[in-house]
C-alpha positions as CSV (number, residue, x, y, z in Angstrom):
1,X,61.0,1.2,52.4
2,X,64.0,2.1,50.0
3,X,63.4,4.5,46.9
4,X,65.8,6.6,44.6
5,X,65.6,10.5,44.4
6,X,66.4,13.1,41.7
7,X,66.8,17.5,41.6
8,X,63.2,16.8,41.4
9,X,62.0,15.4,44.5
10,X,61.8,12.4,46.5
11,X,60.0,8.9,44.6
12,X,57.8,5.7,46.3
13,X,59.0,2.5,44.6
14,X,60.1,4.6,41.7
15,X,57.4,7.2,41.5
16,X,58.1,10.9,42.0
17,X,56.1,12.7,44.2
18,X,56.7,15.4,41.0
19,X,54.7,12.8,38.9
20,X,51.6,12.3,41.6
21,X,51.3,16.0,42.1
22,X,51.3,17.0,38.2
23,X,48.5,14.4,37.6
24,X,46.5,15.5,40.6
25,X,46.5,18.9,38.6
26,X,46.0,17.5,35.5
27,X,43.1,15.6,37.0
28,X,41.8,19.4,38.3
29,X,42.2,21.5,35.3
30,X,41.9,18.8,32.8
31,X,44.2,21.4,30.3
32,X,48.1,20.8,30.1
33,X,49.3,24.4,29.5
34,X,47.5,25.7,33.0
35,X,48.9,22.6,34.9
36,X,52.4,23.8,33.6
37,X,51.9,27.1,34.3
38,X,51.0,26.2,38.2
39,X,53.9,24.4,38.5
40,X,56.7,26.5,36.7
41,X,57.3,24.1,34.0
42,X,57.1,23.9,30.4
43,X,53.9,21.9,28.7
44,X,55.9,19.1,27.3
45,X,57.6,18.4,30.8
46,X,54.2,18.3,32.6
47,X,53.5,15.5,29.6
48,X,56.2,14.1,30.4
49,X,55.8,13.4,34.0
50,X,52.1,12.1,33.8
51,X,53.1,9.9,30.9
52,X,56.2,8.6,32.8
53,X,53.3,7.7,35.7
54,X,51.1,5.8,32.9
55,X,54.9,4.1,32.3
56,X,55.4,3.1,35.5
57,X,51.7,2.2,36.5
58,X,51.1,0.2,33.1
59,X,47.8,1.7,32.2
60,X,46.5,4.8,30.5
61,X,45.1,7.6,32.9
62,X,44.1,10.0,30.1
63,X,41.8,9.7,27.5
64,X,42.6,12.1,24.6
65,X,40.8,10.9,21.9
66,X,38.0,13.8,22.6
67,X,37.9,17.2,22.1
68,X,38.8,17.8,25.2
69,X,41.0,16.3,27.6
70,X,39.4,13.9,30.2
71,X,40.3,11.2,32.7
72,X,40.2,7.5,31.2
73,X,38.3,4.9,33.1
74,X,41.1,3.6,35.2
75,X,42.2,7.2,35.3
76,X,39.3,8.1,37.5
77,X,39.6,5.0,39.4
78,X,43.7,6.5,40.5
79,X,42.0,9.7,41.2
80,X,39.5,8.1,44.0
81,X,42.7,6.4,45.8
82,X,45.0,9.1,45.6
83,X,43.5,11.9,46.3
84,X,43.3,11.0,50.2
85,X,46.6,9.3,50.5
86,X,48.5,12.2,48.9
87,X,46.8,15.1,51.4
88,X,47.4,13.1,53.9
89,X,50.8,12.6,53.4
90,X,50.8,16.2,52.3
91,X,49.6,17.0,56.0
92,X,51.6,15.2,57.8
93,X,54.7,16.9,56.2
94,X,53.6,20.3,56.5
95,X,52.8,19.5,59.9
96,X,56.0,18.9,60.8
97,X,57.6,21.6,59.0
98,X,56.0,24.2,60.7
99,X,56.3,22.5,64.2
100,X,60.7,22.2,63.3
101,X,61.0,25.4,62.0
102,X,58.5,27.8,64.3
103,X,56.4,25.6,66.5
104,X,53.7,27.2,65.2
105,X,50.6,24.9,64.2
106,X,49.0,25.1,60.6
107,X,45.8,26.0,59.5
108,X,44.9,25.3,56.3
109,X,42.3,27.3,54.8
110,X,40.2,26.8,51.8
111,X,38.8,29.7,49.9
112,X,37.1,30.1,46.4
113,X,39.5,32.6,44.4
114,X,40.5,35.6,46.2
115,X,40.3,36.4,49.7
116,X,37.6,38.5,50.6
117,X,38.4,41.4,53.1
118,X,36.3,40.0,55.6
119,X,37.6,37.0,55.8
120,X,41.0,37.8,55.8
121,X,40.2,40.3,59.1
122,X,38.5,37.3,60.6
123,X,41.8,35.3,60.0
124,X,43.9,38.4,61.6
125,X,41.8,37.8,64.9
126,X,42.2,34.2,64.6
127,X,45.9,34.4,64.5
128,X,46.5,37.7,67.2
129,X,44.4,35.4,69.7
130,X,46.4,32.1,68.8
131,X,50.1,33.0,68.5
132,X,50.9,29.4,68.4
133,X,49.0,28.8,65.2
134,X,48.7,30.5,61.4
135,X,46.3,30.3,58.9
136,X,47.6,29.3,55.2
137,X,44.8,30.1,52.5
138,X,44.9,27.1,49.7
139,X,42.5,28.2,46.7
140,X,39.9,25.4,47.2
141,X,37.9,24.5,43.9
142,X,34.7,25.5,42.4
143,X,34.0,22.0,40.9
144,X,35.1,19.8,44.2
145,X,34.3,22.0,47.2
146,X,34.6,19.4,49.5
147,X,37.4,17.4,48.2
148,X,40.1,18.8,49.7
149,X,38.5,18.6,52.9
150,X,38.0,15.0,52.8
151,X,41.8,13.8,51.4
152,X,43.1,16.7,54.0
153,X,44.5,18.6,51.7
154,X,43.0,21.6,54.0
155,X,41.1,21.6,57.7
156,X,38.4,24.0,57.0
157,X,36.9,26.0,53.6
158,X,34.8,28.7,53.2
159,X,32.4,27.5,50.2
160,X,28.9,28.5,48.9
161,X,26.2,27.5,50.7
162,X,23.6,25.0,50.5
163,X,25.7,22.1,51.9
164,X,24.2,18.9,53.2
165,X,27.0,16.4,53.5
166,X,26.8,14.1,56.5
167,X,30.3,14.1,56.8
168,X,30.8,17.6,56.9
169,X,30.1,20.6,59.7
170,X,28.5,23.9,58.6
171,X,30.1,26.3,61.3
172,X,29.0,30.0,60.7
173,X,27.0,31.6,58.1
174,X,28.1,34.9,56.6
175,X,27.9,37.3,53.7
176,X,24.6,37.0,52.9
177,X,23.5,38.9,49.5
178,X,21.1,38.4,46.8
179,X,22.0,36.1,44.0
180,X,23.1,38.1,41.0
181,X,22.5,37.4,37.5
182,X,26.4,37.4,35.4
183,X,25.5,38.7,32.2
184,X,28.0,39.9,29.3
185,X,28.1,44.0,29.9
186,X,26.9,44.7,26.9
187,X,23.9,42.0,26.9
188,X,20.5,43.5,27.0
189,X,19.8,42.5,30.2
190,X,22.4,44.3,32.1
191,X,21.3,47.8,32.2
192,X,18.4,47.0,34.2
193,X,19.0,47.6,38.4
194,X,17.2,44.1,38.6
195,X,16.3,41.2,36.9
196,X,12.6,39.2,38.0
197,X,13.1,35.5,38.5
198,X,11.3,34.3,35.6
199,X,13.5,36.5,33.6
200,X,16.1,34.0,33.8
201,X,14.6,32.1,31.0
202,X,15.8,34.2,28.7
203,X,19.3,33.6,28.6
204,X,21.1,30.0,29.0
205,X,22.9,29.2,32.2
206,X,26.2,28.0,32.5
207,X,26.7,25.4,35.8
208,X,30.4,24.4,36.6
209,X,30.7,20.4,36.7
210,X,31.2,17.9,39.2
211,X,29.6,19.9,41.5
212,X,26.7,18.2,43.8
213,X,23.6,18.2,42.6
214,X,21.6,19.9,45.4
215,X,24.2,22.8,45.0
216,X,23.4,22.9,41.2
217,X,19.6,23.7,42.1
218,X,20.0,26.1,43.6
219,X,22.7,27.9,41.2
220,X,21.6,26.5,37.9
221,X,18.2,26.1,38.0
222,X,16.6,24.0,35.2
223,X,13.1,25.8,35.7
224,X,11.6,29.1,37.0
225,X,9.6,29.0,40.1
226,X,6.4,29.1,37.3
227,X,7.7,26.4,35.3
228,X,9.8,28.2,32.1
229,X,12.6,26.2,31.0
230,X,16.1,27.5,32.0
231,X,18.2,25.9,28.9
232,X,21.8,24.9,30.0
233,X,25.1,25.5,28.5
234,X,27.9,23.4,28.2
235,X,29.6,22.7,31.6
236,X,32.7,24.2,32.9
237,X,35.5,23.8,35.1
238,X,35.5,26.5,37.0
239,X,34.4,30.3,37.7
240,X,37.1,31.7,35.8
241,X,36.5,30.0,33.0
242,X,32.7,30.0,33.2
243,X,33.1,34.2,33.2
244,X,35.1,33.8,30.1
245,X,31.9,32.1,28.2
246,X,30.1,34.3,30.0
247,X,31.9,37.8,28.7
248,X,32.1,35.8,25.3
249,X,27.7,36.0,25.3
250,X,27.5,32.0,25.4
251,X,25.3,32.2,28.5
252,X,24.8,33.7,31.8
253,X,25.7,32.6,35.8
254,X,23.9,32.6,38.8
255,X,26.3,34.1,41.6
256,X,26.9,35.2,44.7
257,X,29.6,38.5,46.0
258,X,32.1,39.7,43.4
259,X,33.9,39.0,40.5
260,X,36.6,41.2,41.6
261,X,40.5,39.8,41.0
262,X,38.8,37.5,38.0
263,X,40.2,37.7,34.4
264,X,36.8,38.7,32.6
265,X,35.5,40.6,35.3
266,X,35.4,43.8,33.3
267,X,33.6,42.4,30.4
268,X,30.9,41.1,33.2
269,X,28.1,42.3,34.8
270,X,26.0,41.1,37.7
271,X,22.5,41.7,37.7
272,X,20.2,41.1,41.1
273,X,17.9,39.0,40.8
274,X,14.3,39.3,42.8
275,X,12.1,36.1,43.8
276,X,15.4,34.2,44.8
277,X,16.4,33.5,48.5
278,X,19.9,35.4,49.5
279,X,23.0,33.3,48.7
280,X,25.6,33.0,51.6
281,X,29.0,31.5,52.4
282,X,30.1,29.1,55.0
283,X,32.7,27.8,57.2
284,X,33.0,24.3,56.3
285,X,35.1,21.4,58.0
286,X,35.2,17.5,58.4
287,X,32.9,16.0,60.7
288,X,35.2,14.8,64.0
289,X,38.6,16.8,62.4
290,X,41.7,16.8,64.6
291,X,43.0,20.4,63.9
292,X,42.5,22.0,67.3
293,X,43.0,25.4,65.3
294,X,39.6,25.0,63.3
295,X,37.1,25.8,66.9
296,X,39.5,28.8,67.1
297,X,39.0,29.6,63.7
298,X,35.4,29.3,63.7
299,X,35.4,31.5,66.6
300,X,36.6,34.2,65.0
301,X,34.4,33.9,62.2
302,X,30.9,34.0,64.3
303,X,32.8,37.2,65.9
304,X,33.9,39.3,63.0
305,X,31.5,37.8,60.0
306,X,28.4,36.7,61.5
């Protein structure tokens, strides 16, 4: 297969790599201006490129008719396909990159925001007992947990638990803590040491979308365990931007650990909740994966974590 290349990277049939990975952003943060800030560029270049992809692929990807931006129909449809062809080609590169310049294998790591302490001691192990191998921490979404894991854009991922994909491995459980309640620090509710379950009626909860429904019972509740109503708030992408609604007093979240390293984290305030079961983390990885670094890994985990 022949293709041309610029400054900016190599193309298939035309297309620039540049081009596939800006819209895989776009498709995750849905907002131009963060996409170009990941990547370096300005926003009218990272228009550019997924518009020059809509050229070249002869049908619209975005709809931005709304409010907000959002994926059009055939958009979506791009998304499913790429996704998995990309991380694997995305793998297989790294791959052998690290095997020319080191002969060290790669172990990609997913984690939700910053690297607990823990975890990175747990990875320290891993890699002092495996010289051959490294561990590479990708930040692995909020709203698709899972779907790096399946396109191989990473071998394992530490994610909130419940999961219950067939297709995925729960390896060990750690860092188990009461759910906390994120309230606005000045909200009324976050001078007491704990919040009762049923008290979570009285202020909407904010879920983050796309994210699978049994996970979303368990987080954002739609009832109390005697039946109040638990109104929702508007979705959001992520955690980052669900604490910004949160410091802004449009609602409250249901978490897990720390807020630490987070942009509104001082203007938050996380309240314990009684009547809830403990939340806990997870190492995560595909059912039948290849990496022979993820048993290694896991390893480590049960030793230092569980």
């Amino acid at each position: 297969m022949r293709g041309t290349s610029n400054a900016e990277g190599g193309s298939v049939r035309g297309i620039e790599i540049r081009e596939l990975e800006c819209f895989l952003l776009v498709a995750e943060e849905l907002h131009f201006g963060r996409v170009a800030m990941r990547l370096g560029l300005s926003v009218e270049r990272a228009r550019e490129l997924v518009e020059r992809l809509e050229h070249r692929i002869g049908a619209p990807l975005l709809d931005t008719s709304g409010e907000r931006l959002r994926l059009s129909p055939f958009g979506e449809e791009f998304l499913a396909s790429l996704r998995p062809a990309y991380g694997a080609l995305v793998s297989v590169l790294e791959d052998a990159r690290d095997r020319a310049s080191s002969g060290r294998r790669m172990v990609r790591l997913g984690f939700p925001g910053p690297m607990r302490d823990p975890v990175a001691r747990a990875v320290k192990v891993f890699e002092e007992r495996s010289p051959e191998a490294r561990v590479e921490v990708v930040e692995n979404p909020l709203d698709d947990p899972f779907g790096p894991l399946r396109d191989g854009r990473v071998d394992a991922a530490v994610v909130l638990l419940p999961v219950r994909e067939r297709d995925l491995v729960v390896g060990p459980v750690f860092d188990r803590q009461p759910q906390r309640l994120a309230v606005a620090a000045d909200h009324p509710l976050a001078a007491r040491e704990s919040v009762g379950v049923e008290d979570m009626a009285r202020v909407p909860l904010i879920p983050v979308r796309r994210t699978p429904d049994h996970w979303l019972r368990v987080h954002a509740p739609t009832q109390t365990p005697l039946g109040k109503t638990i109104q929702q708030q508007d979705s959001v992408d992520g955690l980052d931007d669900g604490l910004r609604q949160v410091a802004l007093k449009r609602g409250a979240m249901l978490l897990c650990g720390s807020v630490d390293g987070y942009e509104s984290a001082e203007d938050v305030a996380l309240v314990p909740v009684a009547g809830l079961p403990a939340s806990s983390f997870g190492l995560v990885w595909p059912r039948g994966g290849r990496n022979p670094g993820v048993p290694a890994l896991a390893a480590a985990f049960f030793e230092v974590l569980v």
